[in-house]
C-alpha positions, 0 to 999 in steps of 0.5 A: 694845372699845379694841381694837375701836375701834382697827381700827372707829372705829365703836365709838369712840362706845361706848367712852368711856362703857364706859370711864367705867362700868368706871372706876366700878365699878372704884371702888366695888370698891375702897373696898368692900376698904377696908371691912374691918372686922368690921362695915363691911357692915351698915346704919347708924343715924345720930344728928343733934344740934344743938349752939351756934348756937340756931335755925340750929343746929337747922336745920343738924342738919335741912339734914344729915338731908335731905342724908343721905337724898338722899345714901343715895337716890343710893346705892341705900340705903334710909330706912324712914320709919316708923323715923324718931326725930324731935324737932321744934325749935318754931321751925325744925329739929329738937332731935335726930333718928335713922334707918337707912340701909338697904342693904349697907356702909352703916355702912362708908361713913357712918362717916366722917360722925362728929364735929362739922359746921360751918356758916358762913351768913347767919342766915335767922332773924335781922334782919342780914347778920351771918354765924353759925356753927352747929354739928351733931353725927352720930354713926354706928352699925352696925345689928348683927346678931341673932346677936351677943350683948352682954350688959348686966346690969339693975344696969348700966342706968337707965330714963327713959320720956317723952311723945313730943310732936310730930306723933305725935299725942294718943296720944303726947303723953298717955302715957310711950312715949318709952324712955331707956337710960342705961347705967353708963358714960354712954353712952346711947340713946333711941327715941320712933318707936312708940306702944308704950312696950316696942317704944321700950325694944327699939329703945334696947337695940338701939341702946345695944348697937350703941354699946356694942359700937362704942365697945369696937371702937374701942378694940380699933383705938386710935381711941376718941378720934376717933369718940367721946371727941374729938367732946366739945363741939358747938362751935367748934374742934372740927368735922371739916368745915366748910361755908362760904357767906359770905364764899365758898363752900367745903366742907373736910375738917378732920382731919388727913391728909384733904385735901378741899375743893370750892367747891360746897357746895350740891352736897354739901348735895345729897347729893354726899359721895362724895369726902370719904367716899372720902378718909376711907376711903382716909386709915384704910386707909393708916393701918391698912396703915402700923401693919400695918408 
């Protein structure tokens, strides 16, 4: 077409806008290469938790969930809304809350969200103009799988059923169908989406498993520490990226090797995170092909 329009400059008017189409697909070729892990094309279940910051803390955790969704649904991926696992906090926001994106490399472009999210605004729920920092915690597994076999033994797990509360309705509220998983390790996995308790104790298995086998990967890679074990506190000083409004406007990357920041933040908060979901790609694929060497 370049040539075309070197001889037409009829087909001047076409080219640039091909050329903006080809420069993208050219992209989302390349970071799908970058997504080599052995489970980076499954779908992803996210985990949201509201961490220091009382009320704004659980309205951050829900600010993120609605970001995440707009941001899956400019991707093409897509939100079963009947496996939404939300808890309601009573003021405003939300205690905790899991779902899945669905679609190919959704786990390969998510993970980069694991860790702590900072927030820095004027409160909408307190009586000044003091600024208050909130914090919010996403965790990110790969849906794995049917044929992928993990074998976790009965001694090794403990059980917890719970009344799932909120807007399920007098059903849920009346019987034991939330389902807990607590394996050995620690390392732990709910679901209260249905109103069968045995369906709840399946999805937790399933999503204990992925955790599990996502935790022991990691470890494989040597980098356990960063995804899981460093996200500890859900608390200052220990955020992966911060989202400014006051006293400016500013979203910046905070690990290290990373460097991303935009001053348009409620773009991002609109779904926008492509560029610091393709920093983290291209930082973990320098890193790998450097240890390679």
């Amino acid at each position: 077409m370049a040539e075309l329009a070197a001889e037409d400059a009829a087909f001047e008017a076409e080219l640039e806008p091909a050329l903006v189409k080809a420069e993208g697909q050219y992209e989302a070729f390349e970071l799908q290469a970058m997504m080599s892990g052995k489970h980076d094309s499954c779908s992803a279940i996210v985990s949201i938790k509201p961490g220091a910051g009382g009320t704004d803390a659980c309205d951050w955790a829900n600010i993120l969930f609605r970001a995440y969704q707009r941001w899956a649904a400019k991707h093409g991926f897509d939100v079963p809304k009947d496996e939404i696992d939300i808890e309601p906090n009573l003021e405003a926001g939300v205690q905790s809350v899991s779902f899945k994106i669905v679609g190919p490399y959704a786990y390969g472009y998510m993970q980069s969200e694991v860790g702590v999210h900072r927030l820095v605004r004027i409160s909408p729920f307190g009586g000044g103009d003091t600024r208050q920092t909130s914090f919010a915690a996403v965790d990110v597994l790969p849906e794995l799988p049917d044929d992928i076999e993990i074998v976790i033994k009965d001694s090794d797990i403990e059980w917890q059923h719970f009344s799932t509360g909120g807007p399920g309705g007098q059903h849920q509220n009346k019987t034991q169908s939330g389902a807990r998983v607590i394996h050995k390790s620690g390392v732990r996995a709910e679901s209260r989406i249905h109103k069968s308790q045995l369906k709840n104790k399946d999805e937790a298995l399933k999503q204990l498993k992925a955790r599990l086998y996502a935790i022991e990967e990691q470890k494989r890679m040597g980098e356990a520490g960063k995804s899981y074990d460093a996200k500890g506190e859900i608390a200052f000083g220990s955020q992966i990226r911060s989202y400014v409004f006051q006293p400016y406007t500013l979203v910046r990357e905070e690990r290290d090797g990373i460097d991303v920041k935009t001053p348009a933040v409620n773009d991002v908060l609109d779904g926008d995170f492509d560029q610091f979901m393709h920093a983290f790609l291209r930082h973990k694929t320098a890193k790998a092909n450097k240890a390679k060497k």
